[in-house]
N, C-alpha and C positions, 0 to 999 in steps of 0.2 A: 547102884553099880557105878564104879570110877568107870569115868570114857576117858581121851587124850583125843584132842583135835583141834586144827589149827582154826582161827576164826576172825572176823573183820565184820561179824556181828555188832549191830549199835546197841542191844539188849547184854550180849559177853562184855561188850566192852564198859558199858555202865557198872555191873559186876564187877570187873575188874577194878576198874575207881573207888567202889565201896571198897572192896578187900586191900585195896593197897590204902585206902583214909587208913585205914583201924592198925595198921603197922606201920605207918611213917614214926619213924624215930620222935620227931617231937609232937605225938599222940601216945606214944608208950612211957611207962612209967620206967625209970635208968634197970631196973634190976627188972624189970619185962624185955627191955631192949638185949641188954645182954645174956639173959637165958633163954631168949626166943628168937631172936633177931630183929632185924625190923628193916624198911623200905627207907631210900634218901629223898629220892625224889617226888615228887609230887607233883605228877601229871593232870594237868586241868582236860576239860573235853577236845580242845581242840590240838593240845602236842600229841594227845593220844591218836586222833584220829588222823594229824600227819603219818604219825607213824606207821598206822595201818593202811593206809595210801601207798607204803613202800612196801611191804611185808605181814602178813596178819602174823596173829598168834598164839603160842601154845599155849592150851587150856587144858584144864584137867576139869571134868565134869561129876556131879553125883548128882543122878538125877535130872540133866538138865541146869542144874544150878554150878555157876561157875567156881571151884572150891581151889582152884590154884591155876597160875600164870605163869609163864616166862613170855619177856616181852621179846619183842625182835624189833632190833636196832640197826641200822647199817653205816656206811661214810654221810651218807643223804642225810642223815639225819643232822648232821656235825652242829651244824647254828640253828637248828628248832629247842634244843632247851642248854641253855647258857649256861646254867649248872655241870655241864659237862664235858663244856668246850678242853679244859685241861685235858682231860682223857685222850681226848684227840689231839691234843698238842703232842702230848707225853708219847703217842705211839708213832709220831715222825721220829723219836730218838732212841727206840728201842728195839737192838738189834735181833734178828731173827733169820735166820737160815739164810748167812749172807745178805739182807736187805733188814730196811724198816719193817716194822708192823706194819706202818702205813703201805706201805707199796704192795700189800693183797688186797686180796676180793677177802676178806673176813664178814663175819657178822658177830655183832655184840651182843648180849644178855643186857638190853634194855632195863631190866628189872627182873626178878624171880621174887614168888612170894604163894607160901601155901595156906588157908585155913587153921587157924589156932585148934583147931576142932579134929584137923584133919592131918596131924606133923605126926611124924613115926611110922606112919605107913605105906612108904614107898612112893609117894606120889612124887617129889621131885626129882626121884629115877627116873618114871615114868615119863614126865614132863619134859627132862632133860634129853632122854631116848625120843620123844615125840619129835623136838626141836631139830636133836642130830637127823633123824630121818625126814622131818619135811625140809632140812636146807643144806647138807651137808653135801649135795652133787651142785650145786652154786655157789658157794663159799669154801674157798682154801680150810678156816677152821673160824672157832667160836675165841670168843675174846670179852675177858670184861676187867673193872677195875671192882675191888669189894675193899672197905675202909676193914682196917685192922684192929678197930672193934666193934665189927661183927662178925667175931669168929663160927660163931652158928653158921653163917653164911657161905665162910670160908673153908667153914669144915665140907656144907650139905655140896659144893662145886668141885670138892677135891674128892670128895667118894665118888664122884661121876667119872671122877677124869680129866679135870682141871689142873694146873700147874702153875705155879707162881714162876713168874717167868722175870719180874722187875717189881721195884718198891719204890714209889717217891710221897714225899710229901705236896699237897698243894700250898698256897697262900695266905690257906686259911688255917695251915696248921693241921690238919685233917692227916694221918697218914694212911697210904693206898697202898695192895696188894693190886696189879695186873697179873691175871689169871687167864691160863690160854688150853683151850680143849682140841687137841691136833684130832681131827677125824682122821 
């Protein structure tokens, strides 16, 4: 039976390290990547466990065993993984109802990523529903960037209720979708 709950578990969160190894984009084969999606970053034990110092996170469970994540991210987080400082750059210049992105209380989608085993069956509803319910009365709204080829990714954020809201390229050439879920 799928469960949904939030956790700062060192057992969830080892799970979760397994499951995002096995989908980091360069661990997937290109035509795995692009039919399934995959993970950018690559959290070692301890950005994880800043992270969940700030925020635990959403897990979807079977059985006990961790089968999908959404991570939760915040501003605090900005300079714990350099990979993603752009993001935060990018949301000082993007306007939003009258102000920056920057100038809310937001929270970011850290990461999302579901079981190969376990895709099609509603879980990143589920996931995405758990996330909006355990932060959405502390956070103005949900905020993340998804590269624009992983449109798996792009699509499973916009059936929830995500919105592309800006598009820039980084430095590396990379181009990014910022995607924003107004609770």
């Amino acid at each position: 039976m799928i469960t949904f709950e939030t956790t700062d578990k060192k057992e969830d969160l080892q799970e979760i390290l397994i499951l995002q190894k096995a989908n980091l984009k360069k661990n997937l084969s290109k035509e795995d990547a692009e039919k399934y999606g995959f993970v950018t970053v690559d959290h070692d034990w301890e950005s994880l466990i800043g992270l969940t110092k700030i925020e635990p996170h959403s897990v979807a469970k079977d059985n006990g065993k961790v089968v999908g994540y959404v991570l939760a991210m915040t501003k605090k987080s900005r300079f714990d993984i350099p990979l993603i400082a752009p993001m935060f750059d990018e949301f000082k210049m993007i306007p939003f109802r009258g102000k920056t992105i920057a100038d809310f209380n937001y929270m970011v989608v850290g990461q999302t990523c579901v079981h190969k085993d376990y895709r099609g069956q509603g879980l990143i509803e589920g996931l995405f529903q758990h996330y909006k319910t355990a932060f959405s009365e502390r956070y103005d709204f949900s905020i993340t960037e998804i590269a624009s080829s992983n449109m798996r990714s792009l699509k499973a954020h916009q059936k929830v209720g995500y919105e592309i809201i800006h598009s820039y390229t980084d430095t590396s050439d990379t181009h990014w979708n910022v995607v924003i879920w107004e609770w």
